[in-house]
N, C-alpha and C positions, 0 to 999 in steps of 0.2 A: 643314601644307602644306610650309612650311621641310624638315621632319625626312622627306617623302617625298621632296623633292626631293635631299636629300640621299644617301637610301640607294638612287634609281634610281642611279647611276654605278657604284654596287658591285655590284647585281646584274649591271647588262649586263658588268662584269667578269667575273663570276661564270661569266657563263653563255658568255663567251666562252674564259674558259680550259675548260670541259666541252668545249667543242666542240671546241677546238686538240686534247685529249687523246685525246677520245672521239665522235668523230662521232655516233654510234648514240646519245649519250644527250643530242644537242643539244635541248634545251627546247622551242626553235621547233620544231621538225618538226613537219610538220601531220599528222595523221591519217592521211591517205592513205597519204603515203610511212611514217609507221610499218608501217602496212599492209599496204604491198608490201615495207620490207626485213623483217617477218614472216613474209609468203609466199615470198618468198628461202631462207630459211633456211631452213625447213620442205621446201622445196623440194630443196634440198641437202640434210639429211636423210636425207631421202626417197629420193632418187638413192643416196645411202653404203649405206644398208643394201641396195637392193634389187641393187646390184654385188655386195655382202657373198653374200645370199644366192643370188643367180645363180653366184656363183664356189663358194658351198658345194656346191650342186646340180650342176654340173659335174665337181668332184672327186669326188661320192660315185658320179656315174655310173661316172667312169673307173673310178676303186677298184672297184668291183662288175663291171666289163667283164672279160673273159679274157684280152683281147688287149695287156693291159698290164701283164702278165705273163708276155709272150715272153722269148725270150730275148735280142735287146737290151735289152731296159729289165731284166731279171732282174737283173743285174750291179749296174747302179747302186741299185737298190732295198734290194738285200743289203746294200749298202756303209754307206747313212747308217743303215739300220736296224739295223746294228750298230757305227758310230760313234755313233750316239747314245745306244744304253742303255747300251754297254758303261762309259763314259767317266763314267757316272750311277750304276749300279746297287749297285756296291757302299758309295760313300762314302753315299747313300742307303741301304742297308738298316743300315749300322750304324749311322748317324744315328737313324734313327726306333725301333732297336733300343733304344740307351741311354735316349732319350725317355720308348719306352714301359717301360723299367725301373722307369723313375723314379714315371711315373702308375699303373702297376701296384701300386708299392708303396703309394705313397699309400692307391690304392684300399682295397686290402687291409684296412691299417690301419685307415680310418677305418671300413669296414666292419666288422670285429671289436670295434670302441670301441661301434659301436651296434646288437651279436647279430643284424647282415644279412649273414655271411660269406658265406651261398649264394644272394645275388644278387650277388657281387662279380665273379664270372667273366662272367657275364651283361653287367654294367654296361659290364665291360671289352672286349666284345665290339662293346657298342653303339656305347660310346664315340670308341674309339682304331679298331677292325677297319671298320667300317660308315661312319663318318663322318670322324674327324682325318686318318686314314693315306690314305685315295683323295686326300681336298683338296690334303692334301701333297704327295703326288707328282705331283698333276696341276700344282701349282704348281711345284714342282721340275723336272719335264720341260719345263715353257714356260720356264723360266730356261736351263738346261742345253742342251737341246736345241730347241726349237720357235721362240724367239725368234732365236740365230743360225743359222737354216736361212732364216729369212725374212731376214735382213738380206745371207744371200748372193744371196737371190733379186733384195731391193733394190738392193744393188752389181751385179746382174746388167745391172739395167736402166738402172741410174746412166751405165757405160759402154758404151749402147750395144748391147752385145752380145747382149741381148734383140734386138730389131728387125732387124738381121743377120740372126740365127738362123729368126725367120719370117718371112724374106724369101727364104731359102732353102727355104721348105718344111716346116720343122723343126714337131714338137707337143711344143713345150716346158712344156705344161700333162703331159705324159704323162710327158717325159724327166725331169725340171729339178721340177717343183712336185710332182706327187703321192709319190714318192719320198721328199720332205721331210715330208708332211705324215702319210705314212703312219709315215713313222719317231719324228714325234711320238708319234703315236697306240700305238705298240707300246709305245716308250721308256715315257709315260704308265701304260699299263694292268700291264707288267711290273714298274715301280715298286711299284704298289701292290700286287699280286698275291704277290711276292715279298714282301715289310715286313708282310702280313697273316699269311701264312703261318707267318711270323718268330714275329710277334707273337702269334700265336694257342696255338703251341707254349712261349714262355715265359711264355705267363700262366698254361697249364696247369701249368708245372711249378712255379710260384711259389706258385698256389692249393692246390694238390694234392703239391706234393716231388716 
């Protein structure tokens, strides 16, 4: 009885620092309220994604519409879609270039060590052209280019000058975000497009001289 009396004060320590640090994990909460801040959560969630995809369905309209491809929005469209692969494209193609030197030979080699040389091209196909090279560049292009197109968009908002702009009327989902998103998109698929290409002709030459 002693030794319980003793180690209640360290619990209710215990359980009072959880709670100073971490509300969510306070002991006492009863069920209910775990409950509801569970359906909170879920709740918000739930809310993130369905903006998510409500904002993805909006862009793929616009992108797919004609009219967002006039000639005022033409200009700006031009513009990032060629700041952004330009600025990408070639330190990426030599990148994934030497890379692929390197797994090629590999390939090669190990493939001759075990009389599979005429699946080596193949390998190299599947390997580095079909799967490493798209991953890369799609992750390349979001570093490079898709990630600070979105952070102008967030300073966009930060100052303000979002809410100005459709408050004059402005469709800055046309002018301002599809522009960015579409120049991901090219940036992206030209990366990989080119680096395949690349890559497709030096493993030829590697296998075959």
């Amino acid at each position: 009885g002693q030794a319980r009396l003793r180690a209640h004060p360290q619990d209710r320590r215990l359980a009072d620092l959880i709670a100073r640090f971490d509300p969510h994990m306070n002991p006492t909460t009863s069920p209910p309220g775990a409950f509801a801040e569970l359906a909170r959560t879920a709740g918000a969630w739930f809310v993130g994604w369905w903006r998510t995809v409500h904002l993805s369905a909006l862009l793929t309209v616009l992108a797919l519409s004609p009219s967002s491809y006039h000639k005022e929005h033409r200009r700006a469209l031009a513009r990032h879609v060629y700041l952004g692969t330009a600025q990408s494209l070639l330190w990426f193609t030599v990148l994934s270039t030497l890379i692929s030197l390197v797994v090629i030979r590999i390939v090669l080699v190990t493939a001759l060590s075990y009389g599979l040389s005429q699946y080596a091209l193949d390998m190299v196909v599947r390997v580095l052209v079909l799967e490493l090279i798209p991953l890369a560049a799609a992750l390349f292009a979001a570093l490079r280019c898709t990630i600070p197109l979105a952070a102008e968009i967030a300073a966009l908002r930060a100052r303000g000058d979002w809410k100005q702009a459709a408050a004059l009327g402005s469709d800055l989902l046309r002018s301002e975000v599809l522009p960015r998103v579409v120049a991901g998109l090219f940036c992206s698929l030209m990366l990989a497009a080119v680096s395949c290409v690349v890559t497709l002709v030096v493993a030829y030459l590697s296998t075959y001289g």
